[in-house]
Backbone as a ProteinNet text record, in pm:
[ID]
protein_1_A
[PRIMARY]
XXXXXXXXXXXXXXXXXXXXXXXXXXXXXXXXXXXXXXXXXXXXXXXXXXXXXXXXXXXXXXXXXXXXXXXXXXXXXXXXXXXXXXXXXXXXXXXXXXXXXXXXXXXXXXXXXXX
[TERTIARY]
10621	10715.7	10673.5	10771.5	10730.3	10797.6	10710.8	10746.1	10734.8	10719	10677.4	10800.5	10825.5	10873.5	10933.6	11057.5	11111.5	11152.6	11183	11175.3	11369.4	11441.5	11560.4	11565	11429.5	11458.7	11373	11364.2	11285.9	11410.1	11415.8	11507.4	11384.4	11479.9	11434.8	11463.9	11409.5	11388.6	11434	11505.1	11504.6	11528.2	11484.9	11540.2	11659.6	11770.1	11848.8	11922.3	11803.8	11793.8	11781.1	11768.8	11706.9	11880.7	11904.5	12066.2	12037	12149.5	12143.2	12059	12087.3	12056.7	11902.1	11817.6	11698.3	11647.6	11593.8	11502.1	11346.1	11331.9	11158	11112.4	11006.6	10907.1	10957	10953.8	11016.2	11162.7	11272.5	11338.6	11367	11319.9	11319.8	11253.7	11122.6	11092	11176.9	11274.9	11368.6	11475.7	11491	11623.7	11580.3	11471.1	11432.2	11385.1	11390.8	11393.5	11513.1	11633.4	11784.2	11771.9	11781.8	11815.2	11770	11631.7	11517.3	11597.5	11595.8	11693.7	11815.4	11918.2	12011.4	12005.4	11915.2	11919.1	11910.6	11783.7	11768.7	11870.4	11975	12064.5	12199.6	12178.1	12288.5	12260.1	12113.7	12024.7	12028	12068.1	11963.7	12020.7	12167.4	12180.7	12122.2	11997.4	11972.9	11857.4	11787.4	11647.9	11671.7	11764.5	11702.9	11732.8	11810.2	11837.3	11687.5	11636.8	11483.3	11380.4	11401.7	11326.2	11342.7	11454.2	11479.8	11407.7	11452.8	11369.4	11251	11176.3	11017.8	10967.5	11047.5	10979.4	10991.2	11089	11046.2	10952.5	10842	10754.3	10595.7	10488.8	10412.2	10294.3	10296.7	10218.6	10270.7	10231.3	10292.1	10332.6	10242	10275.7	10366.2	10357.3	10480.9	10636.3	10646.1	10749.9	10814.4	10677.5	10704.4	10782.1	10717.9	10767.1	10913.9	10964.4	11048.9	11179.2	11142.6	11259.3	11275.4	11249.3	11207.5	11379.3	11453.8	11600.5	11663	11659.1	11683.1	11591.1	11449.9	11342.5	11415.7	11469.2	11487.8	11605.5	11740.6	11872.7	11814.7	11733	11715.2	11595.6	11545.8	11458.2	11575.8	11677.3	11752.1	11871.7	11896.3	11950.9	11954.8	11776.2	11719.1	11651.4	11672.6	11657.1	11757.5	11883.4	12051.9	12028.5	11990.5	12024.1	11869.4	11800.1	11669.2	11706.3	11835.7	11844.6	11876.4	11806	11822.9	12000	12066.2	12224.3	12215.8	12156.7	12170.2	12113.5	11972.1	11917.3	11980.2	12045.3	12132.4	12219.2	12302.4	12386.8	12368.9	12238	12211.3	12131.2	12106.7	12078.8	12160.9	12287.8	12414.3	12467.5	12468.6	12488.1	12429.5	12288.9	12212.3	12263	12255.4	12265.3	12420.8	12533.6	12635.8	12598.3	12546.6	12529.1	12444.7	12358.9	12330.3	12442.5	12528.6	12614.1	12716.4	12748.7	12800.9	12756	12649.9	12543.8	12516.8	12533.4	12563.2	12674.6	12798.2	12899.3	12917.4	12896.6	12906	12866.2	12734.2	12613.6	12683	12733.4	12813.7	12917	13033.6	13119.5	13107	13004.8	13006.2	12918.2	12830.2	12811	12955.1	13018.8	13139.3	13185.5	13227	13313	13213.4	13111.6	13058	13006.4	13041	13009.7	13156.2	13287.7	13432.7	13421	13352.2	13378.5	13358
7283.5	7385	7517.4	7597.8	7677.8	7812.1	7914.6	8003.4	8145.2	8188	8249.3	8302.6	8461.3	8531.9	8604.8	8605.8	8661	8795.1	8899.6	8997.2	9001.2	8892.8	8880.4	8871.8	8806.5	8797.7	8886.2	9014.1	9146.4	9242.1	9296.2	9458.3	9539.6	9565.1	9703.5	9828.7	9912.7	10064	10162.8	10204.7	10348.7	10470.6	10594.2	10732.8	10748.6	10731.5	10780.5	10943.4	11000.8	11155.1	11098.1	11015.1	10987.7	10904	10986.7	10930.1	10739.1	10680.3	10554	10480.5	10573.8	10535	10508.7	10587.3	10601.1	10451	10396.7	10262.4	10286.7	10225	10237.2	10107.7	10107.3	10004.9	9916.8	9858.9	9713.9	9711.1	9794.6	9741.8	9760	9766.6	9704.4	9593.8	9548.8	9404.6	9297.5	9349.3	9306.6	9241.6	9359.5	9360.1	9292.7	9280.6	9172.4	9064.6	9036.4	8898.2	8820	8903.6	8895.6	8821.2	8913.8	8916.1	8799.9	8776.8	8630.1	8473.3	8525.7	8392	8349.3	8474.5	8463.3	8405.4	8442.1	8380.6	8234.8	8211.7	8035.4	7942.4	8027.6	7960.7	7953.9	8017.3	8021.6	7970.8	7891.5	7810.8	7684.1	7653.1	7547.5	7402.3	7385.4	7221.5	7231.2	7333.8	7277.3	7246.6	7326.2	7323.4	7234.4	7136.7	7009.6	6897	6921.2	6857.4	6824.4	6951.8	6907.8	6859.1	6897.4	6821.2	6696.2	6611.4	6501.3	6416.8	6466.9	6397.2	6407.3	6556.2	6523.4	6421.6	6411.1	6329.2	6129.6	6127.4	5994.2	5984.1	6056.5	6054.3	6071.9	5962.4	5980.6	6100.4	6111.9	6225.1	6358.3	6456.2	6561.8	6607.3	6607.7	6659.9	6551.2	6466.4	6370.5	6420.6	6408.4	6482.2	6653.3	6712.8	6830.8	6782.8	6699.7	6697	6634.1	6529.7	6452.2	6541.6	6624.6	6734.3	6877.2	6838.8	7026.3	7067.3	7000.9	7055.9	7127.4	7004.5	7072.3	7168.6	7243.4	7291.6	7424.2	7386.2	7558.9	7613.4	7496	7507.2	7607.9	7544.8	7641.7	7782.8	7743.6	7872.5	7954.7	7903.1	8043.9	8081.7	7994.9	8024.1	8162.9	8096.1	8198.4	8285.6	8306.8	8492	8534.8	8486.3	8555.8	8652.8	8581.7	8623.9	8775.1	8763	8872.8	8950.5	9019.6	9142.2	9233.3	9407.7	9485.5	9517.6	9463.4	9523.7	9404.8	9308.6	9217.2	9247	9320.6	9399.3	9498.1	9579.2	9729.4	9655.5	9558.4	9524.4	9480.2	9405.8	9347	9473.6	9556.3	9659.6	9795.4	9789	9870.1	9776.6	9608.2	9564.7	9620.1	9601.7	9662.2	9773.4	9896.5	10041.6	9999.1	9921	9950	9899.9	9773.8	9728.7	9830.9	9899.7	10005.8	10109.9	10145	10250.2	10190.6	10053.6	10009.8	9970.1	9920.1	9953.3	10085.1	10171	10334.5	10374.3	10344.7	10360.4	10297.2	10216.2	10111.8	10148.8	10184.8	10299	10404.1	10468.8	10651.2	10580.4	10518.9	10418.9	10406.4	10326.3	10296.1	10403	10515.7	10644.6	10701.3	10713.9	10800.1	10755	10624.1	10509.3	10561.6	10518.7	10551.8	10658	10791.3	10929.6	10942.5	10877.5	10928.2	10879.8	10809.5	10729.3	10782.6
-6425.9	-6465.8	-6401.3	-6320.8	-6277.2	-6382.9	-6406.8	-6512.7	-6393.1	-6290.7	-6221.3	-6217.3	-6259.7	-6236	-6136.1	-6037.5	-5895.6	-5996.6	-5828.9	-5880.3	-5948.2	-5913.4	-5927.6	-6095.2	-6139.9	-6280.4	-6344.4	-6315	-6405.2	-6385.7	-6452.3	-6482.6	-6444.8	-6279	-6209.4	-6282	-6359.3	-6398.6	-6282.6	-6294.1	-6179.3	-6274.6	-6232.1	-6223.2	-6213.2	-6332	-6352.5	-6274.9	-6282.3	-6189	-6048.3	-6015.8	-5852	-5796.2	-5668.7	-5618.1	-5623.1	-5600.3	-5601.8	-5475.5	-5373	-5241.4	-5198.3	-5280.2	-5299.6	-5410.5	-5283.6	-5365.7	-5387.4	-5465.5	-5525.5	-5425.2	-5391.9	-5354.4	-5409.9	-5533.4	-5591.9	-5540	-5562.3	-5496.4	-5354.6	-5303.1	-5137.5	-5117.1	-5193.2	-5201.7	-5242.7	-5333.3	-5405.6	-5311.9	-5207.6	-5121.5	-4970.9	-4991.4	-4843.9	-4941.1	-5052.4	-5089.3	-5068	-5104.9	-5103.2	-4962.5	-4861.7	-4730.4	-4682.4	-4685.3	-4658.7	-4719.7	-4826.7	-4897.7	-4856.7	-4826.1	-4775.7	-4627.2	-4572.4	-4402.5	-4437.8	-4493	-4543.8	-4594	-4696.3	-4715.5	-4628.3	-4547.2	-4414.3	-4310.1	-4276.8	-4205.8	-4285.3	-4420.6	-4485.2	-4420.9	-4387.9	-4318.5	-4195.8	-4160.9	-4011.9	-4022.1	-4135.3	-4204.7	-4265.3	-4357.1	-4413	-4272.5	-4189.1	-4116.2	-3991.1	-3989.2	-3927.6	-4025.9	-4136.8	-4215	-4205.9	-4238.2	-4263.5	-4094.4	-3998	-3869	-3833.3	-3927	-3945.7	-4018.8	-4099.6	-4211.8	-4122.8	-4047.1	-3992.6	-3937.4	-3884.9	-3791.5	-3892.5	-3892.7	-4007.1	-3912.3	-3783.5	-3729.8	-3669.3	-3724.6	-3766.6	-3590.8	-3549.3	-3369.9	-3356.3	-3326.2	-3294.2	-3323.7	-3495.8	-3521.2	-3464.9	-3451.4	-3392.4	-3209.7	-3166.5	-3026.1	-3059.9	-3130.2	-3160.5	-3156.1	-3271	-3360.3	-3234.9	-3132.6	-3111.3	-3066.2	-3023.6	-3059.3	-3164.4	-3294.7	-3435.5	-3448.7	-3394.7	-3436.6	-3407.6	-3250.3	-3187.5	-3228.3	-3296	-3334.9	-3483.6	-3538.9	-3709.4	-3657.7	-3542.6	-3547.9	-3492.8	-3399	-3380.4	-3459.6	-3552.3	-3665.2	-3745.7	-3800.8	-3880.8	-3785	-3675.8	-3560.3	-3606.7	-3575.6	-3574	-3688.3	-3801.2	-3965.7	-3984.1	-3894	-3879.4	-3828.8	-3828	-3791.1	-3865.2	-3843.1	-3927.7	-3974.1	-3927.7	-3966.3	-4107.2	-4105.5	-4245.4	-4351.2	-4313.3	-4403.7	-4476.7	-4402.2	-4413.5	-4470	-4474.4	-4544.7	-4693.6	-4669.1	-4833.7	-4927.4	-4795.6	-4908.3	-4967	-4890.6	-4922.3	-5060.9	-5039.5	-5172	-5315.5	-5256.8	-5391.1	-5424.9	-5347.1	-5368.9	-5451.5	-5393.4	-5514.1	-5614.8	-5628.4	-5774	-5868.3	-5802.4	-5916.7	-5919.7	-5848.9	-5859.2	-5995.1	-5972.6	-6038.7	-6211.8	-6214.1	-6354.2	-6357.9	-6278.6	-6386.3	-6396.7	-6346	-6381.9	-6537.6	-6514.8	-6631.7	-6782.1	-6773.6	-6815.7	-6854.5	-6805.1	-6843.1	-6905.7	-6870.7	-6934.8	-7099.3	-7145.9	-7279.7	-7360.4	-7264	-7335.5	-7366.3	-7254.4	-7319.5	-7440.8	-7431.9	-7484	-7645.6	-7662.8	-7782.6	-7834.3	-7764.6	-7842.2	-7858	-7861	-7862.5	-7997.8	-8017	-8158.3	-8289.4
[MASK]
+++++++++++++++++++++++++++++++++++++++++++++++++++++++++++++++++++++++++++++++++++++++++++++++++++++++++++++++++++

């Protein structure tokens, strides 16, 4: 059982006073976790797909020489997805989702001092 905590499952704290745009150290670890995962899962039928033709081969160089098509098809896969515009993107995501959890935030302050 793995109990190990990603940073996807902690509630990031920010400075309310601090603009949205401004990330803390955690979240930018946060936001190249995003990004990392996301390449993998936009790579993953080529990555199980070299997996699956390593795994016929019981010596590991062998398989390495065997697979090196599928090898270079998922390594340039996951290059495409390593570029900083994907980063900048998954981290414009973040920056709204907090814009959006403080909207949200001021929202049910209003909503409950009207009351």
């Amino acid at each position: 059982m793995n109990s190990k905590k990603t940073l996807e499952d902690v509630d990031l704290h920010t400075n309310p006073n601090l603009p949205a745009w401004m990330l803390t150290p955690k979240e930018e670890k946060l936001v190249y976790e995003r990004w990392r995962k996301n390449t993998h899962a936009k790579c993953d039928h080529l990555i199980r797909s070299y997996i699956e033709c390593s795994n016929h081969y019981s010596n590991v160089i062998e398989g390495f020489n065997k697979c090196k098509d599928i090898n270079a098809r998922t390594q340039g896969c996951i290059r495409q997805y390593q570029e900083m515009k994907y980063l900048d993107q998954e981290r414009d995501k973040y920056i709204q989702e907090k814009l959006d959890e403080k909207k949200r935030i001021q929202e049910y302050i209003k909503n409950r001092d009207s009351k």
